[in-house]
N, C-alpha and C positions, 0 to 999 in steps of 0.2 A: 642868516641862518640857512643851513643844508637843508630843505622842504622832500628831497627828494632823496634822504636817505632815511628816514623812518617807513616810507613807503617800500622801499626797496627791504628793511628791516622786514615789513608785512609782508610781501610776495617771499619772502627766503620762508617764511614761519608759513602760510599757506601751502607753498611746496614743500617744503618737510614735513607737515600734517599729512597730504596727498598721499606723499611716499611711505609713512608709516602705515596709514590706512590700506594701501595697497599692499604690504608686506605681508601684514596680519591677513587680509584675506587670505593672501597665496599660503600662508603658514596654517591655516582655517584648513583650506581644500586640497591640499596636501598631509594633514591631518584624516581627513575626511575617508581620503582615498587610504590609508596603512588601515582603517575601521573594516574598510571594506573589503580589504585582501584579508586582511585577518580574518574576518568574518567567513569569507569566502571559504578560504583554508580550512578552520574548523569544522565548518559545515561537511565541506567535501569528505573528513576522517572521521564523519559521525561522532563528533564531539558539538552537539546540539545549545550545551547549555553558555557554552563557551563562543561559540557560535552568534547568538540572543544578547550575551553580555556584550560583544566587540560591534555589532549594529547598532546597539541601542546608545553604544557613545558616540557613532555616528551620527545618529539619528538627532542629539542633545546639537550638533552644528547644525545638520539639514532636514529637520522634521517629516519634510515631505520628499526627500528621496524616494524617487520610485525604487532602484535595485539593494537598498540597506530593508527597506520594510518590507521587500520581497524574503531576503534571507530571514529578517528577525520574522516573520509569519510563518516559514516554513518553517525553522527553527522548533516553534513554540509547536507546529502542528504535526512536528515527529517526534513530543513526546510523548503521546498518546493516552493524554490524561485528561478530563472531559475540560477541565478549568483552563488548564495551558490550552488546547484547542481553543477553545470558546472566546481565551482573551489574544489569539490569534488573529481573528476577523477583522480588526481595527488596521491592524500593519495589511493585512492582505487587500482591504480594500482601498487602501490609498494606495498600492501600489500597483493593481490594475486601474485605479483612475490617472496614477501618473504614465503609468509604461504602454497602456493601451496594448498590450502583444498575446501571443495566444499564450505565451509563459506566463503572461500573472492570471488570465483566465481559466490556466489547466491547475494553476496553485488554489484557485477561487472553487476551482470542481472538487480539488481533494479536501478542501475545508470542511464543504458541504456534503461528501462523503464521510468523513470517518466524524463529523460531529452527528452526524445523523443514524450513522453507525454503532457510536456511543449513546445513544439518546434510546434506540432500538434495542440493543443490550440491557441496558437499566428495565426498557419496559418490559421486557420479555424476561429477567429475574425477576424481578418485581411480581411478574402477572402468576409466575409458576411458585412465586414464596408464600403469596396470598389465598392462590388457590389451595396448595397441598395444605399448608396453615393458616386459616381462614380465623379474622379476628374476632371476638367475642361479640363486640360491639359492632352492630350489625351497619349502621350512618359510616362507621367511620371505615367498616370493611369497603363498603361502595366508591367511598371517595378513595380509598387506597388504588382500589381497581381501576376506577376512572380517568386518575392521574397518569396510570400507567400505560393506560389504552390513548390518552391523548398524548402522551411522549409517541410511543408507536406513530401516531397520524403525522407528528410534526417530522418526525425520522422520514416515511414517506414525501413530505414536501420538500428534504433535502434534498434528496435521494431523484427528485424531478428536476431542482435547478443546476445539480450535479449534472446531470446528464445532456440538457437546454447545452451548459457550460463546455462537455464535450464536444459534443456535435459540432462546436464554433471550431473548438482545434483542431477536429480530425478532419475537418475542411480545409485548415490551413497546413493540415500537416499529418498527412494520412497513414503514415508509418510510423507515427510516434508510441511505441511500445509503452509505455504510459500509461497513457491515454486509452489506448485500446482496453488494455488490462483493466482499466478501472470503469472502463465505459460498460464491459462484461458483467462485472461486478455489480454496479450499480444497476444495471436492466434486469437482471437474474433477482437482485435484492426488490427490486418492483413488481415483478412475475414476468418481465416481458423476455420469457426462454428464447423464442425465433430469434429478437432483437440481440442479446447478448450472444448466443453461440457467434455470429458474424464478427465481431473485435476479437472473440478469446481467439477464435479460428485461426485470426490473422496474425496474432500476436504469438499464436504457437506456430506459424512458417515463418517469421521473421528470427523466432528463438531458433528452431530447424536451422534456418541459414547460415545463422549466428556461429551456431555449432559446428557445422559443418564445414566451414570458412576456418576455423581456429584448431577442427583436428585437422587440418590440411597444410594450416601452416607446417604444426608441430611434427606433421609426417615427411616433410617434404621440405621445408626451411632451413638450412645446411647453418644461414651466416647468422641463426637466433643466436643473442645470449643467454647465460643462465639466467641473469636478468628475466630478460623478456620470456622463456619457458614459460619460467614459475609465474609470470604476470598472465599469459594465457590461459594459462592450466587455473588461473585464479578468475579471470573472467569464465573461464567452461562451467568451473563448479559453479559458480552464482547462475549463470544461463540456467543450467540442469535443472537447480533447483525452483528456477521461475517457472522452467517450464512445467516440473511435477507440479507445481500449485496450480497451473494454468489448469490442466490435464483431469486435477481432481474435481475444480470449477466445472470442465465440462459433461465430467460423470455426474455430479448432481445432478446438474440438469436435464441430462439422459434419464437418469436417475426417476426423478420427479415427475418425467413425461412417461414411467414404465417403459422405455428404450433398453432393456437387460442386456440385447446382444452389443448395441454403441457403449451402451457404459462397460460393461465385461471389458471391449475393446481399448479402452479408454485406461483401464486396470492393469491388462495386457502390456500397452504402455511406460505407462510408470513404471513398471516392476522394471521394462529393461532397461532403463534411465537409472532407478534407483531397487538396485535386488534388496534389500535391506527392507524397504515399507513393509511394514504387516500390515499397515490399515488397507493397502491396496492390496493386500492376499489376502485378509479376510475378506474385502467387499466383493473380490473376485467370485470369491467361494462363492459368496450370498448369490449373486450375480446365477453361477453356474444352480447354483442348486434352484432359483426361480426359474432356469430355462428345463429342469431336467436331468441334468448332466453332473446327480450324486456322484459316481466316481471320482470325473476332474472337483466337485466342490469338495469331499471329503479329500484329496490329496493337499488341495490349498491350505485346507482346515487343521491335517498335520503337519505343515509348516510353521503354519500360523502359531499352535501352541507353543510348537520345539521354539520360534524365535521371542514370544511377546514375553514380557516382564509384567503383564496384569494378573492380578490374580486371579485364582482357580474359579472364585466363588462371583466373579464379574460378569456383566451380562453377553460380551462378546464369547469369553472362552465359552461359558455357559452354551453360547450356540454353537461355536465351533463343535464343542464335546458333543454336541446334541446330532450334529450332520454327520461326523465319525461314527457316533455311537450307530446312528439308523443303516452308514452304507456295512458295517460290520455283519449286523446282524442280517441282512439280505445275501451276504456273502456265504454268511453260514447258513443262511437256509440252502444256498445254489449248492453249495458245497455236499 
């Protein structure tokens, strides 16, 4: 008897098991990887929910990929809906315990921003539907209120690891417009004004650069294509626009500290950015008219009507009409 060909039977069947097993992995994580370009891709074209679905079959091979439950956490956390946020946190936080980078850390800050965000929202409805309609039932009006006041406190304790959470990336990465923006954001939202003007400051000369860099191309770049124009002229408007939000951010907080001539300034701003804002020609007005300066606030004021589509009986026009009405009747006394 042959002894040594049933053996040799075993070693061909061992090795061809090997080999399958090996195949099916590489067919696994080549799999793995189309999940995540897909994923990628959608993300990148703000298609979110498409986005969510193409990780999440990623995620069914490699559970704990740090860069698939990075995208399905953001994913879920630009929908801006408190439930998709909230069941965000699970992908986010195994993907900063797998990637360790200041990318899953600044994903981990915007978590804890806008669900603290949302949390604040709810209590601050909440506290203004209870107060103006207070419920009959006096036990159950308290506890309404109180729920509401302790959403507020918990929104606050985000809104502090949010920030902890910055601090780490703008150490690691000091121009991350982002970051800055949201570190503003979030300091402003805690009261800390000094602390936030310092990120928004920065984030509006990086937007300045930004800008500045791309009408230079388009004045000056003879070999653009139409292509690349229209992709410039499409990153400008998105800059502009960050920057008027930046811009507004700052006036509140001018705002808030009675700084009328910074905020005025700030108003000034925007409009040459964006001529079209009323809300920044009527704050202007308000602006002007707390320093004084009824003529230029009454000029703002008829702007402001001839351009807003609010109505007449609103409480903005209401004041617009009111600054009009007062620098008129001064005129006709002068007169």
């Amino acid at each position: 008897m042959d002894w040594n060909r049933p053996a040799l039977l075993l070693i061909l069947l061992f090795s061809l098991t090997g080999c399958s097993a090996s195949e099916e992995e590489l067919n696994l994580e080549s799999q793995k990887q189309d999940y995540f370009e897909r994923a990628t891709e959608y993300y990148n074209m703000g298609r979110y929910t498409q986005a969510y679905q193409q990780a999440r079959r990623g995620l069914e091979i490699e559970p704990d990929n740090g860069g698939l439950n990075l995208i399905a956490g953001r994913s879920l956390l630009l929908h801006r809906d408190i439930t998709e946020v909230s069941h965000a946190l699970l992908y986010l936080e195994t993907a900063q315990e797998e990637l360790q980078d200041h990318k899953a850390d600044q994903a981990m800050a915007e978590w804890h921003f806008r669900y603290g965000s949302l949390l604040l929202q709810s209590s601050e409805s909440d506290k203004r539907k209870y107060t103006d309609y207070p419920l009959s039932d006096q036990d159950l009006q308290d506890k309404k209120m109180a729920d509401a006041e302790e959403r507020g406190e918990k929104a606050m304790d985000h809104f502090v690891d949010a920030n902890d959470l910055l601090d780490s990336v703008l150490l690691e990465s000091s121009d991350n417009l982002n970051a800055l923006e949201m570190s503003g954001q979030v300091n402003a939202l805690l009261g800390n004004d000094v602390e936030a003007l310092e990120p928004l400051l920065a984030s509006l000369r990086l937007l300045e650069e930004s800008r500045a860099y791309n009408n230079r191309l388009l004045a000056t770049e003879e070999r653009l294509s139409m292509e690349q124009e229209d992709y410039i002229r499409r990153v400008l408007k998105s800059d502009m626009k960050r920057e008027v939000a930046v811009h507004f951010l700052v006036a509140g907080i001018h705002k808030r500290a009675g700084a009328f001539m910074a905020e005025e300034y700030e108003y000034t701003t925007i409009l040459g950015l964006s001529p079209e804002s009323v809300w920044a020609l009527h704050s202007r007005a308000l602006c002007r008219y707390e320093r004084g300066r009824l003529s230029e606030a009454a000029a703002d004021m008829r702007e402001f009507v001839a351009s807003t589509d609010m109505d007449f009986d609103s409480e903005q026009v209401t004041q617009a009409l009111n600054i009009i009405s007062e620098y008129d009747k001064l005129q006709s006394k002068a007169d």
